[in-house]
Phi, psi and omega in degrees: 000155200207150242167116166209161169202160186268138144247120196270114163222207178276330187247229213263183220253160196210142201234129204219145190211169177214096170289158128255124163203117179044062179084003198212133173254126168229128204280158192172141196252161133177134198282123177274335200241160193292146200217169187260208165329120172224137191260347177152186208220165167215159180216098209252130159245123198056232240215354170259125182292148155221343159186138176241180177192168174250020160279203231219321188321178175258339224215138184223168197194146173195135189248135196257177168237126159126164175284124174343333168297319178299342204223010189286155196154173172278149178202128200245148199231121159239171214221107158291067190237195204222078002297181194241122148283117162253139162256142162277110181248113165270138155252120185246154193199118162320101162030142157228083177271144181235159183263140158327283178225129191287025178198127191232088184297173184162138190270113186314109171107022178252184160222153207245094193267153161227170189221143158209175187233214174181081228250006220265179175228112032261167186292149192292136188277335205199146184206159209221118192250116153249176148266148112083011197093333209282189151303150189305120165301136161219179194291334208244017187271012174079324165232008153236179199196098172279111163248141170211174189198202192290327182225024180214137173232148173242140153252095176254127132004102167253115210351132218296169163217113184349316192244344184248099216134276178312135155146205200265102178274098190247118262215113191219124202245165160204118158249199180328300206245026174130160166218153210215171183200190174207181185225145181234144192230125181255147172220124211260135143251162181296162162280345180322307195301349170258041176246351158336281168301334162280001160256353175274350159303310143342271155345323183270300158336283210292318167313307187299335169267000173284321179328273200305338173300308176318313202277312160326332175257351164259316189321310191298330170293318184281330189290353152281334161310319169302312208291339182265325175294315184322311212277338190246024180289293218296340151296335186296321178284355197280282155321323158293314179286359182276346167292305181300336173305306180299317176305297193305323187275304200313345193260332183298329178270000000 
């Protein structure tokens, strides 16, 4: 796939492509028209160096790994000289929207955001919300509320409802070159359900103190049963020395 485009400024014209081959983007400058002194060439995305050098050529060059989906954006090839010229390389691609979370819970009588995004160039012009196929979610439909911007769409909810509610959400982006769009699967829950897990904590408490009563009601016959053998060793042992005393004086006497 080949891409070019010319950039036109006050000193000389700069012819700028997007090569794809085997997996690689390869990015490319070249000046047509005769130029003065040059110290080296850069390649730049925003504020980021990405890759420089000190030749001289007319012709620059800079290679990506990945694909054109992975990597759309502005990319500027400057030419050090005095002044410093540059050309402007685009990779341009229809929106690559992804959902925040492709899956969303929400509690009936709550409200409910989804989200998607789109990080791709050029920036999304338009977003679009359906259910299910249906018509387009809008602001004035009374319980929902769309904010978007170039590269986020929000959709929010207004207290969920179990049954009008719950389903498949689609999120549709379009810029310049095309549109793409992704899905979120909402899921309503009752609120009871979110009182499960504390009565089933409940439920374990109680079974455990029926446990330990039980066992506490049974334990107690015998420790009283223990407690009556205890108490009538020591008459018994009481009577025997008083006896063995009497036997010691008749022999004494």
């Amino acid at each position: 796939m080949l891409t070019s485009t010319e950039f036109t400024n006050a000193g000389p014209n700069i012819v700028t492509l997007v090569t794809v081959d085997s997996g690689k983007l390869i990015l490319s400058c070249n000046m047509t028209t005769p130029y003065g002194a040059m110290e080296g060439h850069e390649w730049r995305s925003g504020d980021k160096v990405l890759q420089k050098d000190t030749e001289s050529n007319a012709f620059t060059s800079y290679t990506i790994e990945g694909k054109m989906e992975e990597h759309s954006g502005l990319y500027d090839c400057v030419y050090q000289m005095n002044p410093m010229i540059k050309g402007q390389v685009n990779i341009s691609v229809p929106p690559q929207v992804v959902a925040y979370k492709k899956s969303e819970h929400g509690n009936e009588g709550d409200t409910g955001v989804l989200t998607c995004k789109s990080s791709s160039f050029p920036p999304v012009s338009a977003w679009v919300w359906y259910k299910n196929g249906q018509e387009p979610l809008i602001n004035d439909s009374g319980r929902f509320i769309v904010k978007s911007g170039s590269n986020k769409t929000e959709l929010r909810i207004l207290k969920l409802n179990i049954e009008e509610d719950t389903g498949n959400y689609h999120c549709n982006a379009t810029n310049s070159f095309g549109f793409g769009g992704a899905t979120v699967n909402l899921r309503v829950r009752s609120r009871l359900a979110a009182l499960w897990p504390f009565l089933g904590i409940v439920a374990e408490v109680l079974v455990l103190v029926t446990i330990i009563f039980i066992y506490e009601k049974r334990r107690k016959p015998d420790e009283v049963l223990d407690d009556d053998d205890g108490g009538s060793a020591p008459l018994k042992s009481n009577a025997t020395n008083h006896k063995d005393k009497n036997v010691r004086q008749r022999n004494a006497n």
